[in-house]
C-alpha positions in Angstrom: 130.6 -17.6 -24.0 131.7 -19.3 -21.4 130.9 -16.7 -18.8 127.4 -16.5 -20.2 127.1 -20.6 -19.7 128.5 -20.5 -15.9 126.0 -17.5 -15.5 123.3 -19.4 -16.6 124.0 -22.6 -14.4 124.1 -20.4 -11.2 121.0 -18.0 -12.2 119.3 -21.5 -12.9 120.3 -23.1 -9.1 119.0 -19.3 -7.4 122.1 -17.8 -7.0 121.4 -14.2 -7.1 125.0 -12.3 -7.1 124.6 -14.3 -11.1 121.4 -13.0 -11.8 122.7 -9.2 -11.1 125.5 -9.7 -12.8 123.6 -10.9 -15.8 121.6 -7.3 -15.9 125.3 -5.6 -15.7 126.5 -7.6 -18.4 122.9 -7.1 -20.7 121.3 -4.5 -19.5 120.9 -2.7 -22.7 118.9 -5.7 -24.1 116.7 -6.3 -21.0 112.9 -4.8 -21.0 110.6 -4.9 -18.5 109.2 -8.3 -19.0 112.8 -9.7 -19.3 112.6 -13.3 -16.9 116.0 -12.1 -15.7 114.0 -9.2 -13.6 111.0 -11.7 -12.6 113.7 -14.4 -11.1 115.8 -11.8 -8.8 112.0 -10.6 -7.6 110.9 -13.5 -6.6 114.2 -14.6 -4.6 113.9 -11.4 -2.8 116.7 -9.9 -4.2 117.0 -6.3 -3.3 120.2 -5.8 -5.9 117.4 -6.8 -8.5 114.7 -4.4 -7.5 117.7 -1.4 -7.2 118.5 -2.0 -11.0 115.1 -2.3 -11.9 114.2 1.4 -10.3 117.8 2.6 -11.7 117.3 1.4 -15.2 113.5 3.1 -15.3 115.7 6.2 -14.1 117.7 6.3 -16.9 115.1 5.4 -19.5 116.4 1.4 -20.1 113.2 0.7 -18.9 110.1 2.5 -18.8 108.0 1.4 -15.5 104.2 3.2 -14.9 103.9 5.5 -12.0 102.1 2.4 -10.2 104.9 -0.4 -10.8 107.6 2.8 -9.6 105.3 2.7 -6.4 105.5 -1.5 -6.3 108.8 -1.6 -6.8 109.8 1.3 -4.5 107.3 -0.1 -1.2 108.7 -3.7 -2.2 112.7 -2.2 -2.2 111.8 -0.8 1.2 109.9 -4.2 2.7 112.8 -6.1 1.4 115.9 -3.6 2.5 114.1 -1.7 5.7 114.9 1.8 3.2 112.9 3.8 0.7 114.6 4.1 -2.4 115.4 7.3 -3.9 112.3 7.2 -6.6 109.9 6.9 -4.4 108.3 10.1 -4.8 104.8 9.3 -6.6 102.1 9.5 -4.1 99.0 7.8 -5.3 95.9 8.0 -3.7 95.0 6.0 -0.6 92.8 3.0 -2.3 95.8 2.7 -5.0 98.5 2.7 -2.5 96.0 0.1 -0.3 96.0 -2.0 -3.3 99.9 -1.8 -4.2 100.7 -2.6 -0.2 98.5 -5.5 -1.0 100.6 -6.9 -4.2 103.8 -6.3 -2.5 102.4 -8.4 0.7 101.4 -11.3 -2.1 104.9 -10.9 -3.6 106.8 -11.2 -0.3 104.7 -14.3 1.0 105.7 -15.8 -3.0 109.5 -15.5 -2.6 111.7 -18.0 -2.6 114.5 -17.4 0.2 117.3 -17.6 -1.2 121.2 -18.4 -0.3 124.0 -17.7 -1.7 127.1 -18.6 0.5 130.8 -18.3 -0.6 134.5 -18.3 1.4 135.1 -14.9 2.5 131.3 -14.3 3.8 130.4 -14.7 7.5 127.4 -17.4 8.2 125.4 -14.4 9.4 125.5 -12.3 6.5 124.7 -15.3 3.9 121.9 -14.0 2.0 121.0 -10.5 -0.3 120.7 -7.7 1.5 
């Protein structure tokens, strides 16, 4: 219990290393919708969007072939790489229009921090 309290506190002040552990620790409980997911998106947190893709891959959450394509261009805006699922090739309007959400996502993040002893100043932040 305790764990799950200090989890909370450091999810709730943006510190992302918390919010991934919190999918380790639940993700057999978490769905699609779960706020956990939404909070690691929106501070950028590429961790987040990994699990997200690799839960969908092994059916603890079950993503569309369009929010696969969202979460695969926005793993690769965030991290510079494509992610091994991105495979589905929409069509060039629905790819347009999927660019366009991840652009809107991007310019809605909060940057986040996350800075502890043995981490150089240039490496503070989610890669």
């Amino acid at each position: 219990e305790l764990i799950q309290d200090l989890l909370t506190i450091a999810i709730n002040h943006n510190y992302t290393p918390a919010i991934n552990s919190q999918i380790i620790l639940n993700f057999e409980k978490l769905d699609n919708s779960d706020k956990i997911f939404k909070k690691g998106v929106y501070l950028g947190s590429a961790n987040t969007i990994r699990w997200i893709l690799n839960l969908n891959t092994h059916g603890e959450l079950s993503l569309t072939e369009m929010e696969k394509v969202f979460y695969c261009e926005l793993y690769k805006k965030v991290t510079g790489y494509k992610h091994r699922d991105d495979k589905f090739k929409p069509d060039d309007q629905r790819r347009k229009e999927v660019q366009a959400e991840v652009v809107k996502t991007i310019e809605n993040m909060k940057p986040m921090v996350y800075i502890d002893g043995f981490t150089r100043q240039n490496d503070w932040g989610d890669k």
